[in-house]
C-alpha positions as CSV (number, residue, x, y, z in Angstrom):
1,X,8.7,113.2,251.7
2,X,9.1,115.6,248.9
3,X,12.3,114.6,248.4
4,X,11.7,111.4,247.9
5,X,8.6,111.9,246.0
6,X,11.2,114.3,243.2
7,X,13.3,111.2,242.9
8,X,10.6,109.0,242.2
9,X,9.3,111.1,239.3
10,X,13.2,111.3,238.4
11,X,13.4,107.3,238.1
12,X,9.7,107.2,236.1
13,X,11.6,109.4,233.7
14,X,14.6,107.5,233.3
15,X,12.9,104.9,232.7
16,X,10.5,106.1,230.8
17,X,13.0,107.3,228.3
18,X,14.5,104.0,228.5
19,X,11.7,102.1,227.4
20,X,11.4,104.6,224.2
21,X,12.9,102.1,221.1
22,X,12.0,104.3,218.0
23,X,11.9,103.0,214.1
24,X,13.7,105.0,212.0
25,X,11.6,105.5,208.9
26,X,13.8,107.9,207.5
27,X,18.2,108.7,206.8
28,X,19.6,112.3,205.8
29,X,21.9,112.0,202.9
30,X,24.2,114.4,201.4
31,X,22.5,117.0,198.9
32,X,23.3,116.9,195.1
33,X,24.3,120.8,195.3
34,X,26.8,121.0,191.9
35,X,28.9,123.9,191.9
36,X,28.0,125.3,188.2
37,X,28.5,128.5,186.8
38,X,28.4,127.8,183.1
39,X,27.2,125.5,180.3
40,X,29.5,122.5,179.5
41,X,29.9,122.5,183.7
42,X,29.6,118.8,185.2
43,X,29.5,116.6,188.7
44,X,30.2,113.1,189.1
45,X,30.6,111.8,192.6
46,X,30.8,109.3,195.1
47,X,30.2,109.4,198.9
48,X,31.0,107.8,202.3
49,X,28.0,108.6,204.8
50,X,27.7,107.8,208.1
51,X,25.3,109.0,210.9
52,X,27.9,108.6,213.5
53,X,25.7,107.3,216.4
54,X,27.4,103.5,216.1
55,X,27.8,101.7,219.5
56,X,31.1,99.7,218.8
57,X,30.4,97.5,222.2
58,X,27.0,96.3,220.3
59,X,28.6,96.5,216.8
60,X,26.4,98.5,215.8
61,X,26.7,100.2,212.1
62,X,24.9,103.2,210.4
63,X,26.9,103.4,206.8
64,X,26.1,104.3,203.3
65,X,26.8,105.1,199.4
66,X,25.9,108.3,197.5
67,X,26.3,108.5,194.6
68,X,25.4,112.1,192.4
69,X,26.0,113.6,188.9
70,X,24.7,116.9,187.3
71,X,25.4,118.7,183.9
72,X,24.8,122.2,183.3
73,X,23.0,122.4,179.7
74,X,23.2,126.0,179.6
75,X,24.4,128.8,180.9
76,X,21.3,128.6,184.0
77,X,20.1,125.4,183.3
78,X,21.5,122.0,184.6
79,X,20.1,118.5,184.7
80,X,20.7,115.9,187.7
81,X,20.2,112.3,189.1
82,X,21.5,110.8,192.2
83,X,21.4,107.1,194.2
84,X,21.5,106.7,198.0
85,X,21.8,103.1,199.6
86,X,22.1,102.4,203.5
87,X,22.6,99.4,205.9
88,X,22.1,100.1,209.8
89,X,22.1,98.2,212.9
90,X,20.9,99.1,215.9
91,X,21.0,97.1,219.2
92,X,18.3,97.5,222.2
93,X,18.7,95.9,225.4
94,X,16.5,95.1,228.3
95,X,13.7,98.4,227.4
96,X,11.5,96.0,229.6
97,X,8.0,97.0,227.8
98,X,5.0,94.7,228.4
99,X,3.6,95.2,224.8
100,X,6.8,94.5,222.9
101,X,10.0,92.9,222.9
102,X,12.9,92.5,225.9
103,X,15.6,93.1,223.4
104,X,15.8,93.5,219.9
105,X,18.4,94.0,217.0
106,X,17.1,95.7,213.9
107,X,18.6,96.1,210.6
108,X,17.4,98.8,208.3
109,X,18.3,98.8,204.3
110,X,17.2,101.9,202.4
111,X,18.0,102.9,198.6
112,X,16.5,105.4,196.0
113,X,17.1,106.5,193.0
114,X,16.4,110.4,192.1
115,X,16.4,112.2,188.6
116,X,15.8,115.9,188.9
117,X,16.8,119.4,187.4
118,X,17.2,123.2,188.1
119,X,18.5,126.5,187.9
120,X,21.6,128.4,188.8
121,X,22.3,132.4,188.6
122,X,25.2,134.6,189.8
123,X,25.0,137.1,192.1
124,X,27.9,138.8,191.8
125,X,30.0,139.5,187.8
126,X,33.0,137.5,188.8
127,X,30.3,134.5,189.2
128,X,32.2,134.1,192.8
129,X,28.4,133.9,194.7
130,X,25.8,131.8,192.8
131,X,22.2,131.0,194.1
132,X,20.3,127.8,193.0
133,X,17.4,126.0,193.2
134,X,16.9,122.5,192.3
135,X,13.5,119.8,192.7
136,X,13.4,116.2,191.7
137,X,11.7,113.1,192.4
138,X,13.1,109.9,193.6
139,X,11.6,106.1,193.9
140,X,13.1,103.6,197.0
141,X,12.3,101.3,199.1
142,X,12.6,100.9,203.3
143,X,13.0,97.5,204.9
144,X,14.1,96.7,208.4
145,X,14.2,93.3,210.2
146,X,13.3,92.9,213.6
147,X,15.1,89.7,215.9
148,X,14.4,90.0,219.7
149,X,13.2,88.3,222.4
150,X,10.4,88.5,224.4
151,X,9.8,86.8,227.7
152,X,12.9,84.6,226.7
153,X,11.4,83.5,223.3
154,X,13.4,84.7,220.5
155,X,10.7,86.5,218.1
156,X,11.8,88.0,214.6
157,X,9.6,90.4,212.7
158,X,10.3,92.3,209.0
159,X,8.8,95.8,207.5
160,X,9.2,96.5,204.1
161,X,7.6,99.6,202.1
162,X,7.8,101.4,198.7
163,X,8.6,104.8,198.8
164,X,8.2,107.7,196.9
165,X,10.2,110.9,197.3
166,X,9.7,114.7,195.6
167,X,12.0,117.5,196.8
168,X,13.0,121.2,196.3
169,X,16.7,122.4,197.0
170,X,17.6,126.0,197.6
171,X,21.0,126.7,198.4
172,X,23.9,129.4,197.7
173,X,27.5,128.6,196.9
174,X,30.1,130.4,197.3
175,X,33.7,130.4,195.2
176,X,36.9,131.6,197.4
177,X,39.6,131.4,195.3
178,X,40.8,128.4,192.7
179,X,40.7,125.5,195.0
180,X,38.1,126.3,197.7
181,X,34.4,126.2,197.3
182,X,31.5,126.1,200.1
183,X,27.6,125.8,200.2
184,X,24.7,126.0,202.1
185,X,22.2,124.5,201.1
186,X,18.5,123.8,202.3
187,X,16.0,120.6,201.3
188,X,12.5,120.0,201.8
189,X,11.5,116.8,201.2
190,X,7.7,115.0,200.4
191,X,8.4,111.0,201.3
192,X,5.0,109.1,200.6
193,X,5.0,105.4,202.1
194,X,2.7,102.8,200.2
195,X,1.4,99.8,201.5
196,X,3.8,97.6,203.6
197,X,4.5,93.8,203.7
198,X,5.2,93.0,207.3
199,X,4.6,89.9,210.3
200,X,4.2,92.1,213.0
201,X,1.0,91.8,214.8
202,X,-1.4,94.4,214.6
203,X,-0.9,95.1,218.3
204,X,3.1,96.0,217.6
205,X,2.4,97.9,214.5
206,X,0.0,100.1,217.2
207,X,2.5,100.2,219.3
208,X,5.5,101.2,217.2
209,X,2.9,103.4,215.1
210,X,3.7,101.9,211.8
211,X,0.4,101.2,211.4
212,X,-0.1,105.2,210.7
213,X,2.9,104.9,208.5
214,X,1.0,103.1,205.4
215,X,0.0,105.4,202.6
216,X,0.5,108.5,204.4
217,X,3.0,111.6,202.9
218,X,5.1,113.1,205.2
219,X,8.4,115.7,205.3
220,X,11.7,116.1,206.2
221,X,14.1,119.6,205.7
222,X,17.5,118.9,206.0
223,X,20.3,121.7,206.5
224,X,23.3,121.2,204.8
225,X,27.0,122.7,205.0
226,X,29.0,121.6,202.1
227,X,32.8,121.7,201.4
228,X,34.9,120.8,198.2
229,X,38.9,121.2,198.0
230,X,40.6,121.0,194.6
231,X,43.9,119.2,194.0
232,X,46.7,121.7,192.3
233,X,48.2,119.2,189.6
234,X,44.3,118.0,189.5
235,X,42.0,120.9,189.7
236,X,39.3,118.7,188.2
237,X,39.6,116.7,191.1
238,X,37.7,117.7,194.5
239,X,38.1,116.4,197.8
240,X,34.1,116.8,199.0
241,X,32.5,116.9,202.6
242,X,29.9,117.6,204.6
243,X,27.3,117.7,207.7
244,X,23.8,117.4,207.3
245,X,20.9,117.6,209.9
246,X,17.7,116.7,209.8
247,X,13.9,117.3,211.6
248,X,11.3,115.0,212.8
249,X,8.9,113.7,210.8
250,X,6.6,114.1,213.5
251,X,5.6,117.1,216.4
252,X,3.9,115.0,218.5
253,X,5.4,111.9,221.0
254,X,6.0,109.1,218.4
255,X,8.0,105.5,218.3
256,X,8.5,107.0,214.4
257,X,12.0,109.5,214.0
258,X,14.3,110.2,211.2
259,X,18.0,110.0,211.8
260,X,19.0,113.5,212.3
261,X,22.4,113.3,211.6
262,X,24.8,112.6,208.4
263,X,28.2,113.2,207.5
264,X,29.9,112.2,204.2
265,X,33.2,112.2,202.4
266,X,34.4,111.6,198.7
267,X,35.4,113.0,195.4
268,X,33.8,114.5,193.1
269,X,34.9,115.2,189.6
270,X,34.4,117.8,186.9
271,X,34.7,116.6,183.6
272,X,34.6,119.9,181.7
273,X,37.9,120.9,183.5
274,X,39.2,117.5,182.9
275,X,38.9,118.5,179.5
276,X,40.4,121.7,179.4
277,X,43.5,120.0,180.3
Protein backbone atom coordinates (compact mmCIF):
# COMPACT_ATOMS: atom_id res chain seq x y z
CA UNK A 1 0.00 0.00 0.00
CA UNK A 2 2.63 2.56 0.63
CA UNK A 3 4.23 1.86 -2.29
CA UNK A 4 1.63 2.49 -4.28
CA UNK A 5 0.43 5.34 -2.37
CA UNK A 6 4.52 7.08 -3.18
CA UNK A 7 3.80 6.50 -6.82
CA UNK A 8 0.66 8.17 -6.74
CA UNK A 9 1.98 11.31 -5.18
CA UNK A 10 4.92 10.80 -7.89
CA UNK A 11 2.34 10.89 -10.88
CA UNK A 12 0.30 14.09 -9.03
CA UNK A 13 3.69 15.76 -9.38
CA UNK A 14 4.40 15.05 -12.77
CA UNK A 15 1.55 16.15 -13.68
CA UNK A 16 1.28 18.83 -11.75
CA UNK A 17 4.43 20.25 -13.22
CA UNK A 18 3.08 19.42 -16.46
CA UNK A 19 0.19 21.45 -16.26
CA UNK A 20 2.50 24.61 -15.16
CA UNK A 21 2.48 26.95 -18.65
CA UNK A 22 4.16 30.15 -17.41
CA UNK A 23 4.13 33.78 -19.30
CA UNK A 24 7.27 35.12 -19.55
CA UNK A 25 6.96 38.84 -18.68
CA UNK A 26 10.46 39.40 -18.76
CA UNK A 27 14.18 38.50 -21.19
CA UNK A 28 17.86 38.96 -19.84
CA UNK A 29 19.88 40.87 -22.28
CA UNK A 30 23.47 41.48 -22.47
CA UNK A 31 24.76 44.47 -20.19
CA UNK A 32 26.17 47.70 -21.73
CA UNK A 33 29.56 47.17 -19.62
CA UNK A 34 32.17 49.55 -21.97
CA UNK A 35 35.64 48.75 -21.32
CA UNK A 36 36.88 52.56 -20.73
CA UNK A 37 39.87 53.74 -19.11
CA UNK A 38 40.15 57.30 -20.51
CA UNK A 39 38.43 60.25 -22.09
CA UNK A 40 38.06 60.11 -25.96
CA UNK A 41 37.28 56.09 -25.16
CA UNK A 42 34.12 54.73 -27.10
CA UNK A 43 31.71 51.48 -27.73
CA UNK A 44 29.60 50.75 -30.56
CA UNK A 45 28.06 47.33 -30.78
CA UNK A 46 25.82 44.85 -32.08
CA UNK A 47 24.60 41.55 -30.65
CA UNK A 48 23.14 38.09 -31.34
CA UNK A 49 21.12 36.87 -28.24
CA UNK A 50 19.47 33.82 -27.72
CA UNK A 51 18.11 32.08 -24.56
CA UNK A 52 18.86 28.73 -25.83
CA UNK A 53 15.76 26.78 -24.58
CA UNK A 54 14.33 26.44 -28.52
CA UNK A 55 12.49 23.02 -29.14
CA UNK A 56 13.53 22.48 -32.86
CA UNK A 57 10.62 19.55 -33.11
CA UNK A 58 8.01 22.49 -32.18
CA UNK A 59 10.05 25.18 -34.04
CA UNK A 60 10.25 26.92 -31.46
CA UNK A 61 12.53 30.36 -31.48
CA UNK A 62 13.83 32.60 -28.58
CA UNK A 63 16.23 35.28 -30.67
CA UNK A 64 17.19 38.86 -30.41
CA UNK A 65 19.14 42.21 -31.34
CA UNK A 66 21.24 44.37 -28.98
CA UNK A 67 22.39 46.95 -29.80
CA UNK A 68 24.84 49.34 -27.31
CA UNK A 69 27.14 52.52 -27.52
CA UNK A 70 29.06 54.49 -24.77
CA UNK A 71 31.51 57.47 -24.83
CA UNK A 72 33.80 58.24 -22.10
CA UNK A 73 33.62 62.27 -21.70
CA UNK A 74 36.29 62.33 -19.27
CA UNK A 75 38.69 60.77 -17.78
CA UNK A 76 35.80 58.94 -15.10
CA UNK A 77 32.84 59.95 -16.76
CA UNK A 78 31.11 58.24 -19.70
CA UNK A 79 27.63 58.63 -21.30
CA UNK A 80 25.50 55.52 -22.78
CA UNK A 81 22.31 54.31 -24.59
CA UNK A 82 21.39 50.95 -25.70
CA UNK A 83 18.19 49.06 -27.71
CA UNK A 84 17.10 45.49 -27.12
CA UNK A 85 14.33 43.81 -29.44
CA UNK A 86 13.16 40.02 -29.12
CA UNK A 87 10.80 37.62 -30.95
CA UNK A 88 9.99 34.10 -29.06
CA UNK A 89 7.84 31.26 -29.64
CA UNK A 90 6.93 28.88 -27.44
CA UNK A 91 4.78 25.69 -28.02
CA UNK A 92 2.51 23.89 -25.22
CA UNK A 93 0.89 20.71 -25.77
CA UNK A 94 -1.83 18.79 -24.18
CA UNK A 95 -1.14 20.70 -20.21
CA UNK A 96 -4.81 19.41 -19.90
CA UNK A 97 -5.99 22.37 -17.37
CA UNK A 98 -9.80 22.81 -16.89
CA UNK A 99 -9.51 26.65 -16.60
CA UNK A 100 -7.42 27.29 -19.66
CA UNK A 101 -6.39 26.16 -22.88
CA UNK A 102 -5.50 22.30 -24.28
CA UNK A 103 -2.65 23.61 -26.26
CA UNK A 104 -1.36 26.88 -27.04
CA UNK A 105 1.39 28.62 -29.11
CA UNK A 106 2.50 32.00 -27.83
CA UNK A 107 4.65 34.55 -29.41
CA UNK A 108 6.24 37.19 -27.31
CA UNK A 109 7.82 40.61 -28.98
CA UNK A 110 9.78 42.86 -26.51
CA UNK A 111 11.91 46.16 -27.33
CA UNK A 112 13.31 49.12 -25.24
CA UNK A 113 15.26 51.75 -25.68
CA UNK A 114 17.70 52.90 -22.73
CA UNK A 115 19.83 56.12 -22.31
CA UNK A 116 22.00 56.11 -19.22
CA UNK A 117 25.47 57.26 -17.77
CA UNK A 118 28.27 56.48 -15.15
CA UNK A 119 31.45 56.33 -13.68
CA UNK A 120 34.68 54.32 -14.15
CA UNK A 121 37.98 54.40 -11.77
CA UNK A 122 41.18 52.26 -11.89
CA UNK A 123 42.24 50.26 -9.27
CA UNK A 124 45.44 49.48 -10.07
CA UNK A 125 48.31 52.45 -11.97
CA UNK A 126 48.61 50.47 -15.15
CA UNK A 127 44.67 50.95 -15.38
CA UNK A 128 44.77 46.98 -15.93
CA UNK A 129 41.67 46.54 -13.13
CA UNK A 130 38.91 49.14 -13.41
CA UNK A 131 35.59 49.19 -11.34
CA UNK A 132 32.32 50.92 -12.66
CA UNK A 133 29.12 51.76 -12.02
CA UNK A 134 26.44 52.68 -14.36
CA UNK A 135 22.32 53.52 -13.97
CA UNK A 136 19.92 54.43 -16.70
CA UNK A 137 16.41 54.28 -17.68
CA UNK A 138 14.73 52.62 -20.49
CA UNK A 139 11.06 52.84 -22.21
CA UNK A 140 9.56 49.39 -24.07
CA UNK A 141 6.89 47.66 -24.64
CA UNK A 142 5.83 43.64 -24.04
CA UNK A 143 3.20 41.94 -26.30
CA UNK A 144 2.58 38.26 -26.68
CA UNK A 145 -0.20 36.46 -28.63
CA UNK A 146 -1.86 33.61 -27.48
CA UNK A 147 -3.53 30.76 -30.33
CA UNK A 148 -4.71 27.51 -28.61
CA UNK A 149 -7.38 25.33 -28.37
CA UNK A 150 -9.62 24.52 -25.85
CA UNK A 151 -11.92 21.59 -25.81
CA UNK A 152 -11.19 21.46 -29.65
CA UNK A 153 -12.17 25.06 -30.40
CA UNK A 154 -9.29 27.00 -31.57
CA UNK A 155 -9.19 30.28 -29.17
CA UNK A 156 -6.59 33.17 -29.76
CA UNK A 157 -5.90 35.78 -27.08
CA UNK A 158 -3.22 38.97 -27.14
CA UNK A 159 -1.41 40.97 -24.09
CA UNK A 160 0.21 44.02 -24.70
CA UNK A 161 1.77 46.48 -22.00
CA UNK A 162 4.04 49.64 -21.73
CA UNK A 163 6.96 49.36 -19.79
CA UNK A 164 9.19 51.26 -17.96
CA UNK A 165 12.66 50.24 -16.93
CA UNK A 166 15.40 52.05 -14.33
CA UNK A 167 18.67 50.18 -13.55
CA UNK A 168 21.99 50.31 -11.64
CA UNK A 169 25.17 48.33 -13.08
CA UNK A 170 28.17 47.53 -10.91
CA UNK A 171 30.68 45.60 -12.42
CA UNK A 172 34.71 45.25 -12.62
CA UNK A 173 36.74 44.70 -15.72
CA UNK A 174 39.68 43.48 -16.02
CA UNK A 175 42.62 44.09 -18.95
CA UNK A 176 45.03 40.97 -19.58
CA UNK A 177 47.21 41.94 -22.12
CA UNK A 178 46.54 43.86 -25.66
CA UNK A 179 43.88 41.72 -27.11
CA UNK A 180 42.00 40.12 -24.09
CA UNK A 181 39.56 41.80 -21.82
CA UNK A 182 36.88 40.26 -19.23
CA UNK A 183 34.06 41.53 -16.94
CA UNK A 184 31.78 40.79 -14.42
CA UNK A 185 29.32 42.59 -14.10
CA UNK A 186 26.03 42.83 -11.86
CA UNK A 187 22.41 44.60 -12.77
CA UNK A 188 19.51 45.31 -10.77
CA UNK A 189 16.76 46.24 -12.59
CA UNK A 190 13.11 48.31 -11.54
CA UNK A 191 10.60 47.15 -14.66
CA UNK A 192 7.12 49.02 -13.90
CA UNK A 193 4.13 47.55 -16.18
CA UNK A 194 1.25 50.07 -17.05
CA UNK A 195 -2.02 49.29 -17.95
CA UNK A 196 -2.53 46.46 -20.52
CA UNK A 197 -4.73 46.07 -23.69
CA UNK A 198 -5.75 42.42 -23.74
CA UNK A 199 -8.96 39.79 -24.81
CA UNK A 200 -8.43 37.41 -22.29
CA UNK A 201 -11.21 36.86 -19.95
CA UNK A 202 -10.93 38.00 -16.57
CA UNK A 203 -11.00 34.34 -15.44
CA UNK A 204 -7.52 33.56 -17.60
CA UNK A 205 -5.90 36.76 -16.50
CA UNK A 206 -6.64 35.13 -12.71
CA UNK A 207 -5.40 32.27 -13.74
CA UNK A 208 -2.15 33.13 -15.53
CA UNK A 209 -1.83 36.09 -12.78
CA UNK A 210 -1.56 38.83 -15.32
CA UNK A 211 -4.18 40.46 -13.75
CA UNK A 212 -1.46 41.28 -10.71
CA UNK A 213 0.81 42.31 -13.44
CA UNK A 214 -0.98 45.83 -14.32
CA UNK A 215 0.66 48.85 -12.76
CA UNK A 216 2.76 47.02 -10.40
CA UNK A 217 6.96 47.61 -10.28
CA UNK A 218 8.85 44.69 -9.98
CA UNK A 219 12.85 43.51 -10.25
CA UNK A 220 15.18 41.49 -11.87
CA UNK A 221 19.33 41.10 -11.11
CA UNK A 222 21.02 39.64 -13.77
CA UNK A 223 24.72 38.25 -13.44
CA UNK A 224 26.82 38.70 -16.21
CA UNK A 225 30.34 37.24 -17.51
CA UNK A 226 31.60 39.23 -20.32
CA UNK A 227 34.35 38.55 -22.90
CA UNK A 228 35.92 40.72 -25.79
CA UNK A 229 38.88 39.53 -28.15
CA UNK A 230 40.73 42.03 -30.29
CA UNK A 231 41.77 41.45 -33.90
CA UNK A 232 45.84 41.99 -34.36
CA UNK A 233 45.79 43.98 -37.83
CA UNK A 234 42.36 45.47 -36.15
CA UNK A 235 42.82 46.14 -32.60
CA UNK A 236 39.83 48.48 -32.76
CA UNK A 237 37.88 45.58 -33.57
CA UNK A 238 36.49 43.09 -30.82
CA UNK A 239 35.01 39.90 -31.06
CA UNK A 240 32.33 40.21 -27.92
CA UNK A 241 30.52 37.40 -25.82
CA UNK A 242 28.74 36.48 -23.05
CA UNK A 243 26.36 34.52 -20.55
CA UNK A 244 23.85 36.18 -18.59
CA UNK A 245 21.51 34.79 -15.84
CA UNK A 246 18.72 36.00 -14.41
CA UNK A 247 16.13 35.70 -11.06
CA UNK A 248 12.51 35.48 -10.64
CA UNK A 249 10.46 38.18 -10.56
CA UNK A 250 8.50 36.48 -8.07
CA UNK A 251 9.32 34.16 -4.51
CA UNK A 252 6.20 32.73 -4.35
CA UNK A 253 4.36 29.86 -6.90
CA UNK A 254 3.45 32.00 -9.88
CA UNK A 255 2.28 31.33 -13.78
CA UNK A 256 4.57 34.80 -14.10
CA UNK A 257 8.74 34.00 -14.72
CA UNK A 258 11.53 35.72 -16.46
CA UNK A 259 13.66 33.86 -18.88
CA UNK A 260 16.68 33.12 -16.88
CA UNK A 261 19.04 32.53 -19.45
CA UNK A 262 20.85 34.70 -22.32
CA UNK A 263 23.82 34.31 -24.39
CA UNK A 264 25.06 36.77 -27.09
CA UNK A 265 27.67 37.24 -29.63
CA UNK A 266 28.97 40.29 -31.82
CA UNK A 267 31.45 43.01 -32.41
CA UNK A 268 31.93 45.72 -30.90
CA UNK A 269 34.08 48.68 -32.05
CA UNK A 270 36.19 51.44 -30.58
CA UNK A 271 36.40 54.31 -32.47
CA UNK A 272 39.06 56.21 -30.54
CA UNK A 273 41.55 53.41 -31.54
CA UNK A 274 40.18 53.38 -34.96
CA UNK A 275 41.49 56.68 -34.91
CA UNK A 276 44.80 56.27 -33.68
CA UNK A 277 45.47 54.33 -36.61
Amino acid sequence: MRSQHLISVFVISIALISCRTPRFIYSPAPPNNPYLREKGESKLAAYYSTAADENDLDDEYNDGLDLQAAYAISNNWALTADHFKRSEKDVVRDYNSSSTFDSSIIRYKRHLTSFGGGYFLPITKDKNIMINIYGGLGFGEFSFTDNGRNGGTAVSRHYNSNMTKWYIQPAMNFFAGKYFRTGLIGKLSWVHYGDASTSYTSTELTYYDLDALRGNTLSFFEATWNMQVALKKMSWLYLDGGFTVCSEPFDNNTLLEARNFNASIGLSIDFSKMKKK
